[in-house]
C-alpha positions as CSV (number, residue, x, y, z in Angstrom):
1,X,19.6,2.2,-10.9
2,X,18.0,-0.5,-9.5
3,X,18.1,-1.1,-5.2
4,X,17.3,-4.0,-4.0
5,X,15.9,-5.2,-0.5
6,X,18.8,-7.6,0.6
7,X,22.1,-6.9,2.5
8,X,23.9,-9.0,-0.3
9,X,25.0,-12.4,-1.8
10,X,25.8,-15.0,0.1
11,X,28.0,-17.8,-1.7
12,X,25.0,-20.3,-1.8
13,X,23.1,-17.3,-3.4
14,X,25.5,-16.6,-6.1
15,X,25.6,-20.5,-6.8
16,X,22.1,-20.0,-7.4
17,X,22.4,-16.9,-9.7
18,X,25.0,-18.9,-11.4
19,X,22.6,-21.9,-12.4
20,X,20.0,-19.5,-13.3
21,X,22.0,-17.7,-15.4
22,X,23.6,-21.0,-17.3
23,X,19.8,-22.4,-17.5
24,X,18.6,-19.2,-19.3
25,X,21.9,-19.2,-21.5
26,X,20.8,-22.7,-22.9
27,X,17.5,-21.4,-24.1
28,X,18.1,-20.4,-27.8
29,X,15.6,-17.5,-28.1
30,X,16.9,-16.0,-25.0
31,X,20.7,-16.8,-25.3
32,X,22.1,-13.9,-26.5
33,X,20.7,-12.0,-23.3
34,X,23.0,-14.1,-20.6
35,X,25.7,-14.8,-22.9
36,X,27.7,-11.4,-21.4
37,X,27.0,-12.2,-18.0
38,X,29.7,-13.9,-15.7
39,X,30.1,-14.1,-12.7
40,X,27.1,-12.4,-10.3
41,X,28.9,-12.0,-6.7
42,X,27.3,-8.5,-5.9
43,X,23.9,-6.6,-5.9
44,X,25.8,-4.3,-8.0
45,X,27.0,-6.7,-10.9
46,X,23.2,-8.0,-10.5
47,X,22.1,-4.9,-11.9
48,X,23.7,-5.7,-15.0
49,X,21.7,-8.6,-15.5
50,X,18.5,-8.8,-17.5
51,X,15.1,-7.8,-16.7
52,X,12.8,-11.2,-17.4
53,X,9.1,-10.4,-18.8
54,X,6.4,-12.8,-18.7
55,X,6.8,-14.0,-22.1
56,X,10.5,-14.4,-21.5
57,X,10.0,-16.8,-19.1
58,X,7.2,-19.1,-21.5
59,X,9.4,-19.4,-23.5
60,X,12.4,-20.7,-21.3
61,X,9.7,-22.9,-19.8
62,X,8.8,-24.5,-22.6
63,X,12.3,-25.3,-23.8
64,X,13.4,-26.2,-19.8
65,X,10.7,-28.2,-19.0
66,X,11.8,-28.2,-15.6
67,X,11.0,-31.4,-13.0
68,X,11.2,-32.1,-9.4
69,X,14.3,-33.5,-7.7
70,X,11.2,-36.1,-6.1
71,X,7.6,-36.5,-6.3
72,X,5.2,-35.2,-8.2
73,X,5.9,-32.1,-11.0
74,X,2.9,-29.9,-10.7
75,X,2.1,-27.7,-13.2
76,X,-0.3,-24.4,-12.6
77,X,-1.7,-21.9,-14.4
78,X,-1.2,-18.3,-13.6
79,X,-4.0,-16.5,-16.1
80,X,-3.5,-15.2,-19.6
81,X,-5.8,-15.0,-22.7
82,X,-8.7,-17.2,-23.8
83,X,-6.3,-18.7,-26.2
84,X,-3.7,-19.8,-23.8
85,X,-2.5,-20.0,-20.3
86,X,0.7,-18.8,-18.9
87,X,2.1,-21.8,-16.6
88,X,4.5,-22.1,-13.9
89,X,6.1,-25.8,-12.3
90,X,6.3,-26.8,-8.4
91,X,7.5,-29.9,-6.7
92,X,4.9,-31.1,-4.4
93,X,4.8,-29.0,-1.3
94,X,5.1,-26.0,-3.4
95,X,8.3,-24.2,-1.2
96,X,5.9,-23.6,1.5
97,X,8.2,-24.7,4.4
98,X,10.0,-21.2,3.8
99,X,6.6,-19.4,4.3
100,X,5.6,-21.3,7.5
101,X,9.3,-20.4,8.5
102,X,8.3,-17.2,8.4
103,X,4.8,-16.9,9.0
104,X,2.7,-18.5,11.6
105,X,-1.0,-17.8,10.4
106,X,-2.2,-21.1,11.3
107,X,-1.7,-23.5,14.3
108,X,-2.1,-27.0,15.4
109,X,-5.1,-25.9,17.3
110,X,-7.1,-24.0,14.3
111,X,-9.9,-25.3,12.5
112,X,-8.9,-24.2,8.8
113,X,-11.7,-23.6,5.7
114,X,-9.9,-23.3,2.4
115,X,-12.1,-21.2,0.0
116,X,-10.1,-21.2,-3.0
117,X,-11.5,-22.5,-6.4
118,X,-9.3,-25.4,-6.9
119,X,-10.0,-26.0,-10.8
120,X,-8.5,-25.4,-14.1
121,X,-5.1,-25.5,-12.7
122,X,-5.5,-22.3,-10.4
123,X,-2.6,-23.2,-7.8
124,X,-3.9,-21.4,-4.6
125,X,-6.3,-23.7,-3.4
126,X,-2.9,-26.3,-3.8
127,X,-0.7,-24.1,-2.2
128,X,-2.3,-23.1,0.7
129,X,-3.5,-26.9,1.5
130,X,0.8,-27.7,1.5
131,X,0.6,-25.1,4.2
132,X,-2.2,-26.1,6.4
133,X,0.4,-30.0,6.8
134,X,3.2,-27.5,8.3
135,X,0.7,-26.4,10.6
136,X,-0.9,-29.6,11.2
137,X,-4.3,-28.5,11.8
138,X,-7.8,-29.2,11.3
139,X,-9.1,-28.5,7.5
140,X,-11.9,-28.3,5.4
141,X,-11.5,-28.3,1.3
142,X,-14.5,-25.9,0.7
143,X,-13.8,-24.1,-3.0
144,X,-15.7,-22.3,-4.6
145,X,-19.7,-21.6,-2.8
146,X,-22.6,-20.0,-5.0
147,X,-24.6,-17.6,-3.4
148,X,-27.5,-19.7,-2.5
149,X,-24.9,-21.7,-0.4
150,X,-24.0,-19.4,1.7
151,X,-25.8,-19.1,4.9
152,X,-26.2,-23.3,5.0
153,X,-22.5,-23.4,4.9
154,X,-21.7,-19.9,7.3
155,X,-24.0,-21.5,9.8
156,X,-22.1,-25.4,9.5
157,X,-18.6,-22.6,10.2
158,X,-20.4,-21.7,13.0
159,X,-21.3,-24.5,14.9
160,X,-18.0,-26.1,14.0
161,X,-16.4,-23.4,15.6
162,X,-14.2,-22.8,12.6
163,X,-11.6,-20.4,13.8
164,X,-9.8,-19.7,10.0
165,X,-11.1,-18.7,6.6
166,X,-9.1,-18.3,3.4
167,X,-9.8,-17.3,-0.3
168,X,-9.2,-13.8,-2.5
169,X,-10.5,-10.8,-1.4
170,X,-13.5,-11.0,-4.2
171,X,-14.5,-14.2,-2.2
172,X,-14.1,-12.8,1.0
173,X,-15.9,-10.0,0.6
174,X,-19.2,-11.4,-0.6
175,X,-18.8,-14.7,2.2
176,X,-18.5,-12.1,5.1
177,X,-20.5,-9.5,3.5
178,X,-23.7,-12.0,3.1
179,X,-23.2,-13.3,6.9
180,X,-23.5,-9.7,8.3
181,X,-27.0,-8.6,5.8
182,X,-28.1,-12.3,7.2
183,X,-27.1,-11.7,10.8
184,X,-24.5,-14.5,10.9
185,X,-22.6,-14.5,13.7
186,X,-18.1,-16.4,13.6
187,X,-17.4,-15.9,17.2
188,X,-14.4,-18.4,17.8
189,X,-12.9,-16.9,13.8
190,X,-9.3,-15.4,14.7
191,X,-7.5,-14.9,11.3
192,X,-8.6,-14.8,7.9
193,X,-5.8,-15.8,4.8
194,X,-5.4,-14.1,1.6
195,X,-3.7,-14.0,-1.7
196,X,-4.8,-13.5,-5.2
197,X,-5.8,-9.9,-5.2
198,X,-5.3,-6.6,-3.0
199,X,-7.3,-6.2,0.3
200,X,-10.9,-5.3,-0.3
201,X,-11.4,-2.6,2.4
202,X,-15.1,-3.6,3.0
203,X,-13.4,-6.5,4.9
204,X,-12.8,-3.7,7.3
205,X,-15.9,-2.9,8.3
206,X,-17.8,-6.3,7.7
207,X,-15.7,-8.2,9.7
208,X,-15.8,-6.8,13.0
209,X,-19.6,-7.4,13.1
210,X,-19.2,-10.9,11.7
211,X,-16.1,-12.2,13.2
212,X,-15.2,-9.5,16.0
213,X,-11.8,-11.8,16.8
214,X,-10.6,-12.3,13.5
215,X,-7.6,-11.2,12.1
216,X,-6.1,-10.7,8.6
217,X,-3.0,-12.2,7.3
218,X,-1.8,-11.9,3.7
219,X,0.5,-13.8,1.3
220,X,2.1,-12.3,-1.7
221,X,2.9,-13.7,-4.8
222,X,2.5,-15.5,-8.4
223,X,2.3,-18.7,-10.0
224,X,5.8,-17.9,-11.2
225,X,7.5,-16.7,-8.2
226,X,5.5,-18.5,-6.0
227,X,4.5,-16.8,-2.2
228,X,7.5,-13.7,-2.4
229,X,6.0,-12.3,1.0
230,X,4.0,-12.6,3.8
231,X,2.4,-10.1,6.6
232,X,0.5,-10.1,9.7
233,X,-2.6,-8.2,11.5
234,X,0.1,-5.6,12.7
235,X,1.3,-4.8,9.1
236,X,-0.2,-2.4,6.6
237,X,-2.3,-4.9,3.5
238,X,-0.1,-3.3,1.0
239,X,2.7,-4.1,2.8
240,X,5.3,-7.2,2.8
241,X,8.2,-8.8,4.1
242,X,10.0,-10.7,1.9
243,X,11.1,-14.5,2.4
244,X,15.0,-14.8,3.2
245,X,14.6,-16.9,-0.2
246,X,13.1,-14.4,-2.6
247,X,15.5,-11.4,-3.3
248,X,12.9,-8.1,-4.5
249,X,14.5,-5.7,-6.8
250,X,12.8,-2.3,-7.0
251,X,13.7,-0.2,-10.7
252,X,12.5,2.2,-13.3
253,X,9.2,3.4,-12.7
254,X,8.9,1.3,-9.1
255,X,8.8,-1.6,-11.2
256,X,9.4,-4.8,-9.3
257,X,11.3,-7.6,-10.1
258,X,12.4,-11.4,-8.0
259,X,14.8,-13.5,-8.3
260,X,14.1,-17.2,-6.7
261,X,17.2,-17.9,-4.6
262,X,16.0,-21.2,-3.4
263,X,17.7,-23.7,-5.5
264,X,14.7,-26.3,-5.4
265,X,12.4,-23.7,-7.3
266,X,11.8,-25.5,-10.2
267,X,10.9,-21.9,-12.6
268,X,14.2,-20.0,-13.7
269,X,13.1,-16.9,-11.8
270,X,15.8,-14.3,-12.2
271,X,14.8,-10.8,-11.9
272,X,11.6,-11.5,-13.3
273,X,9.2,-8.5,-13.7
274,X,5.2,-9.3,-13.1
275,X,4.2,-6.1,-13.8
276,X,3.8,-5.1,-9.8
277,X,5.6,-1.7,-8.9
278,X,6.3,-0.8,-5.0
279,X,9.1,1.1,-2.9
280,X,11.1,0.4,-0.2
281,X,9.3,0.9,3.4
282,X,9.3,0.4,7.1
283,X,6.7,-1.7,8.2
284,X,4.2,-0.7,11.2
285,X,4.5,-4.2,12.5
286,X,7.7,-2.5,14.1
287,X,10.1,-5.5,12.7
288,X,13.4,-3.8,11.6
289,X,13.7,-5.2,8.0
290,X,13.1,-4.1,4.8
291,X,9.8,-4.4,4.0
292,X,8.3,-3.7,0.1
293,X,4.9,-1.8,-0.1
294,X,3.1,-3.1,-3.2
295,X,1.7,-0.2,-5.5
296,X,-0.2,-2.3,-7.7
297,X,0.3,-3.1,-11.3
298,X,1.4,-1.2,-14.2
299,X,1.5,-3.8,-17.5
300,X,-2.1,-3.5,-19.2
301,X,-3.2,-6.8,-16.9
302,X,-5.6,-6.9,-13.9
303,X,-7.0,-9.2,-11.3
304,X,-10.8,-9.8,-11.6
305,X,-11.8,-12.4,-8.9
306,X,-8.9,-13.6,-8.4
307,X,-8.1,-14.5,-12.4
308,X,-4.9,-12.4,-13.6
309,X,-6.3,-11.1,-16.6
310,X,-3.8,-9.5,-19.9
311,X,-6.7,-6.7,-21.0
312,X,-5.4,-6.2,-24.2
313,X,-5.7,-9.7,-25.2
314,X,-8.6,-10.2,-24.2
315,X,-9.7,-7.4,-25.9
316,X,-8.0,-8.6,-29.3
317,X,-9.6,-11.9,-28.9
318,X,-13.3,-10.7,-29.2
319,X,-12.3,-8.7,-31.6
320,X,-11.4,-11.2,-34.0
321,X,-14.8,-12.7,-33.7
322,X,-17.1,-12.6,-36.8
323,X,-19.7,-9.6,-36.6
324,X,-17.5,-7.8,-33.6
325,X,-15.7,-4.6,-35.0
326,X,-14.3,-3.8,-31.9
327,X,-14.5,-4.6,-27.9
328,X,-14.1,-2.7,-24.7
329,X,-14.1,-3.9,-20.8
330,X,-15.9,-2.3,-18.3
331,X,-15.3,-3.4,-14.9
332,X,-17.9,-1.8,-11.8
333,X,-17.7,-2.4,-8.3
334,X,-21.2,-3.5,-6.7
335,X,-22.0,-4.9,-3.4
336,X,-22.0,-8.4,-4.8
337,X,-18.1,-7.7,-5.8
338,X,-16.8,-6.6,-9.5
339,X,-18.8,-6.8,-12.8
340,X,-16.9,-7.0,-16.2
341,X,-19.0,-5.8,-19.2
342,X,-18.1,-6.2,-22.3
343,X,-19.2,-3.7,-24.6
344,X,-19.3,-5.0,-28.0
345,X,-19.2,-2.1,-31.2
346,X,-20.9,-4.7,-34.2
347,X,-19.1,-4.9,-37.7
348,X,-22.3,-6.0,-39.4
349,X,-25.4,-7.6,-38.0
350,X,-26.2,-7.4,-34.4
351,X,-28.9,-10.2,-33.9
352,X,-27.9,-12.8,-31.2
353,X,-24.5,-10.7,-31.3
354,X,-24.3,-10.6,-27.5
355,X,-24.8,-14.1,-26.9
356,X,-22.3,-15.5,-29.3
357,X,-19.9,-13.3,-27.5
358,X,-21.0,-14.2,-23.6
359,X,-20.6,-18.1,-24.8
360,X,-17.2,-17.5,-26.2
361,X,-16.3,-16.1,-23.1
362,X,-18.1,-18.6,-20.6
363,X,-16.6,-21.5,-22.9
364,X,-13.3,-20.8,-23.8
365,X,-11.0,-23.6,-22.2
366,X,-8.2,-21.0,-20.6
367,X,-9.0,-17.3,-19.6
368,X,-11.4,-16.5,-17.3
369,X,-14.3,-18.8,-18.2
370,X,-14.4,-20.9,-14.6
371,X,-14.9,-17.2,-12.9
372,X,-17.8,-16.7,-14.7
373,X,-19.3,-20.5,-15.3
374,X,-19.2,-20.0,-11.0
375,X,-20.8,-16.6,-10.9
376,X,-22.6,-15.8,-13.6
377,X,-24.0,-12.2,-12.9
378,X,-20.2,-11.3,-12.9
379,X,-20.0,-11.1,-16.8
380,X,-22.6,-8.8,-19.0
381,X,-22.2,-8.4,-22.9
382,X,-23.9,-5.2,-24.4
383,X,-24.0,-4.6,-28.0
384,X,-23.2,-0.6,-28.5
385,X,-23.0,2.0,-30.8
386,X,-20.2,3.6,-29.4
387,X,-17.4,2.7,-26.9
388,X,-16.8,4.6,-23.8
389,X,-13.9,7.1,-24.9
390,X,-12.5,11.0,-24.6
391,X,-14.3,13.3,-25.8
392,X,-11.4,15.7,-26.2
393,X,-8.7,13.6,-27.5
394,X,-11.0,10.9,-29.3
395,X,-8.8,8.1,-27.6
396,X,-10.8,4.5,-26.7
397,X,-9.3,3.1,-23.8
398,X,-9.7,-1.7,-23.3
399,X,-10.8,-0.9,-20.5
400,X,-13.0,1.4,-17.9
401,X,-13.0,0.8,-14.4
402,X,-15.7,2.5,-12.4
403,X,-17.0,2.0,-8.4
């Protein structure tokens, strides 16, 4: 059975269950789902409702069509194929009085540098800028550097005495990674934000020669939830404490699922399953609630620079192009942060194969294109004569990881 990390509904909770559940109802594909459930006053009779997949909520999207109360309706995408890109809806501010409720990574006196790509719709460059006004600092709107920009711009940090730095852990890695080969010193940096991918443990032993002050904070999330959790420098990186406002359900298989209890959340979130599984823990941090340590992710998709990426199709999509017979991803770890190859086994004729594949990739509208039209040496194509499999059982796996 399902357990879930809350103490129970409250009556403005179950209001919010309610709507959920009436807004889902309305959806014709998905009607018959929430047509038996009434009334959802317990964590018991939540159990009963239905687990929401990704696709599950498209589709309820596209029928809803949700907008703000006020302002702007913002609309971001949260990855997908090269065909097209799952979406999720915010109202300007993007819910992020909650997390600086709850989280204090930032203040008044910090000078902030935001690292996150801020094109094609990608939401965390957005996000994290609606924090930086509750913290009413001092910030810079970097995005996305190349490598040749790096030491000009580490040395800029420098003598600005920028004392905060945020981006995904791919980014992160290379920035700090590149200042200690160059002998770049961040003496007044204190924290460093994340979100977008798992903590990249090289952090841990570049940035104490870099930035011997700083500090790492983390944000959880997705484009559809939005931030679910937060932690600090005295809290495990795989481990979170959930906002009063997002209620974590742990079930089969450590699967996690959220349900948005904040009734301005403008996505029908209601136990909604992102593929992430994780267990129930106490946190080192030493604060007495419930915290949820994330495992990582269990539904065929992965995070490649900070892109949420559905393998298999991916996978299907190259394989549909002329003169490809079948395609496999390779992903390797090297010092200048992860590599996907695509191995390509040819139907017919192999001349200028790899190419027409590399510019489908690199100039696709939605997928993974802007990751690599930024970093180019992050994408190889290879034409092969045979995919990487198991010898014993025969079995071709999408994709190979190796370090």
């Amino acid at each position: 059975m399902p357990e879930f990390v809350s103490d129970g509904l409250t009556g403005a909770h179950q209001d919010r269950i309610a709507d959920l559940v009436a807004q889902l109802r309305s959806v014709e594909p998905l009607a018959s789902r929430y047509r038996g459930v009434s009334s959802v006053a317990t964590l018991e009779q939540l159990e009963s409702v239905p687990v929401m997949l990704k696709e599950d909520l498209q589709v309820a999207l596209r029928q809803l069509q949700p907008r703000a109360a006020s302002g702007a309706t913002w609309v971001f995408q949260s990855g997908g194929s090269t065909g097209s890109p799952q979406v999720g809806y915010a109202p300007t501010g993007l819910y992020m009085h909650d997390v600086y409720a709850q989280w204090k990574a930032l203040g008044p006196d910090d000078v902030f540098v935001n690292g996150w790509s801020a094109g094609k719709m990608w939401g965390a460059h957005f996000l994290v800028n609606s924090y930086v006004d509750h913290a009413g600092c001092v910030a810079m709107n970097l995005g996305a550097m190349t490598k040749d920009e790096y030491t000009p711009w580490l040395e800029f940090f420098a003598q600005r005495k920028v004392t905060s730095f945020g981006g995904t852990p791919s980014v992160l890695r290379l920035v700090f990674g590149h200042a200690r080969e160059a002998g770049i010193k961040l003496p007044d940096l204190k924290s460093v934000l994340w979100l977008g991918e798992g903590w990249d443990k090289q952090l841990d032993e570049d940035l104490p020669v870099v930035a011997p002050n700083a500090r790492r904070w983390g944000m959880f999330g997705s484009t559809e939830t939005w931030v679910i959790g937060t932690n600090t420098p005295e809290c495990a990186a795989d481990t979170w404490h959930p906002l009063p406002t997002q209620l974590v359900g742990i079930g089969e298989d450590d699967l996690l699922d959220f349900t948005c209890l904040n009734p301005e959340v403008l996505n029908p979130v209601l136990r909604y399953r992102t593929g992430d599984a994780g267990r129930i823990v106490t946190c080192s941090c030493g604060d007495p609630r419930a915290a949820v340590q994330v495992l990582g992710r269990r539904d065929g998709l992965i995070k490649f620079r900070g892109h949420l990426l559905n393998v298999a199709d991916f996978v299907g999509d190259l394989g549909a192009l002329p003169g490809v017979a079948r395609a496999q991803l390779m992903v390797t770890e090297t010092d200048n942060g992860p590599v996907l190859e695509v191995l390509v086994l040819p139907a017919a004729e192999t001349a200028g194969l790899a190419d027409r594949v590399r510019e489908h990739v690199v100039g696709s509208a939605f997928g993974p294109s802007i990751v690599f039209q930024r970093n180019p040496h992050a994408l190889e194509v290879a034409v092969v004569d045979k995919l990487i499999g198991n010898d014993r059982t025969g079995k071709i796996s999408d994709l190979v990881v190796r370090a």
